[in-house]
C-alpha positions as CSV (number, residue, x, y, z in Angstrom):
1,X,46.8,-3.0,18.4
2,X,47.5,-1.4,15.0
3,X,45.6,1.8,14.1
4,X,44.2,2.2,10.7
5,X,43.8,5.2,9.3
6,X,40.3,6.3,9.4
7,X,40.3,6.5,5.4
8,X,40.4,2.9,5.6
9,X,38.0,2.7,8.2
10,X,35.2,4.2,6.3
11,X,35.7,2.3,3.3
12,X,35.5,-1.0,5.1
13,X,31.8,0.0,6.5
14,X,31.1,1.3,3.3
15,X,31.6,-2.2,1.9
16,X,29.5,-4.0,4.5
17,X,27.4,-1.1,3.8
18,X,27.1,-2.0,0.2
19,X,26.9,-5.6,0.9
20,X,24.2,-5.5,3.1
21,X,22.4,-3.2,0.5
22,X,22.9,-6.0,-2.0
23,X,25.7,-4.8,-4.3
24,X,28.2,-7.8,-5.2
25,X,32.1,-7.5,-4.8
26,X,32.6,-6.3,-8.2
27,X,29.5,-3.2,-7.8
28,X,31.2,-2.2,-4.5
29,X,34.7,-2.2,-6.1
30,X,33.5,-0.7,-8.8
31,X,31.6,2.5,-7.0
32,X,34.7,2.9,-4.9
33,X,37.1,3.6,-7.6
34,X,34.7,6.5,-8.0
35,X,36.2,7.8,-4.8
36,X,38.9,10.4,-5.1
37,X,42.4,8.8,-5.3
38,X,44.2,11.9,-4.2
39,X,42.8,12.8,-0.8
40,X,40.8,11.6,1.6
41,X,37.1,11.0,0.5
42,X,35.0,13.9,2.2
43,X,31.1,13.3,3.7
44,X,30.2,15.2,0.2
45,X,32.0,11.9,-1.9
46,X,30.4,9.3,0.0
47,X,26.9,11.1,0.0
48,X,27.1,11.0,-3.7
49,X,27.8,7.6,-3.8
50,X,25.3,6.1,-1.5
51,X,22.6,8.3,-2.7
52,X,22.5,6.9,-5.8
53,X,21.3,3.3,-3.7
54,X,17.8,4.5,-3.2
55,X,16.4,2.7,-5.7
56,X,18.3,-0.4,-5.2
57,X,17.3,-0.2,-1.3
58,X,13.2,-0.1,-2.7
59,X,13.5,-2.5,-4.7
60,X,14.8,-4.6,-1.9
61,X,11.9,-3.4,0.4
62,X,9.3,-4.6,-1.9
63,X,11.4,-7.9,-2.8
64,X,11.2,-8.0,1.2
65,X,7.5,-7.5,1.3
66,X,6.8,-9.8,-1.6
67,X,8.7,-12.6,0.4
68,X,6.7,-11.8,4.1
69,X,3.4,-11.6,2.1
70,X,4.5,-14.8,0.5
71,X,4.5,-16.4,4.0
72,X,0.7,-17.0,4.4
73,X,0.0,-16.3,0.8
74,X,0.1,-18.0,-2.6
75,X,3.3,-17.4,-4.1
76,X,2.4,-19.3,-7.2
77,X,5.0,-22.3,-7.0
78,X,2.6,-24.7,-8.3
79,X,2.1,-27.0,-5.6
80,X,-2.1,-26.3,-5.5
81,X,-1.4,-28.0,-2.1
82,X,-3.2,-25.4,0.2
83,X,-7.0,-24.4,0.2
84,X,-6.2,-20.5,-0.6
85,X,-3.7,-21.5,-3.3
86,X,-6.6,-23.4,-5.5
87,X,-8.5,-19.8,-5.1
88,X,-5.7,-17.5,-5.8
89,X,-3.8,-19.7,-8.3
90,X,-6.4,-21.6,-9.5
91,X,-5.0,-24.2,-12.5
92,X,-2.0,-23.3,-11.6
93,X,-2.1,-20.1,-13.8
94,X,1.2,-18.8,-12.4
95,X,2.8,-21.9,-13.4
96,X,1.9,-20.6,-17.2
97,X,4.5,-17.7,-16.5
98,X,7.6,-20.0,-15.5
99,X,9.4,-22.3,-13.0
100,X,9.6,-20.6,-9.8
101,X,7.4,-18.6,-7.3
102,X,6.0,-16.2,-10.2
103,X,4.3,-14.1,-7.6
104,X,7.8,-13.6,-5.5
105,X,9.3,-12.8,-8.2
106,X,7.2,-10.1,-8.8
């Protein structure tokens, strides 16, 4: 087995950290060359960077809660196919605002 240094380690979780928060490649690689390049980061570096997410991670609650709501709801595709639909989309008003499941989208 080879060992890694733990430096390595932690910016490896970080990255599936940051994935899983929704940051591409290019975000993640771009927030870790905010890390210190002459020693190892310290809990302090990585606090600043991930706190800075917050936002990121509510928007991608609500997006979340948008998408379960959109489960038994009217998402305003267009379809008019279900009974609620025609009474909380009726004439497809959300098809006015664009392609797409306007109410999703938020």
């Amino acid at each position: 087995h080879r060992r890694y240094p733990r430096s390595v380690l932690r910016r490896i979780a970080f990255i599936v950290f940051a994935q899983r928060i929704g940051l591409t490649l290019e975000e993640i690689g771009a927030e870790l060359a905010k890390l210190p390049a002459d020693r190892v980061p310290s809990r302090r570096d990585w606090s600043r960077l991930s706190g800075q997410w917050t936002k990121r991670i509510d928007q991608r609650i609500a997006e979340l809660q948008r998408l379960r709501s959109g489960l038994t709801e009217c998402i305003g595709c267009g379809c008019l196919s279900i009974d609620r639909c025609s009474l909380a989309n009726p004439t497809d008003m959300a098809g006015r605002k664009g392609p797409g499941p306007r109410y999703w989208l938020g």
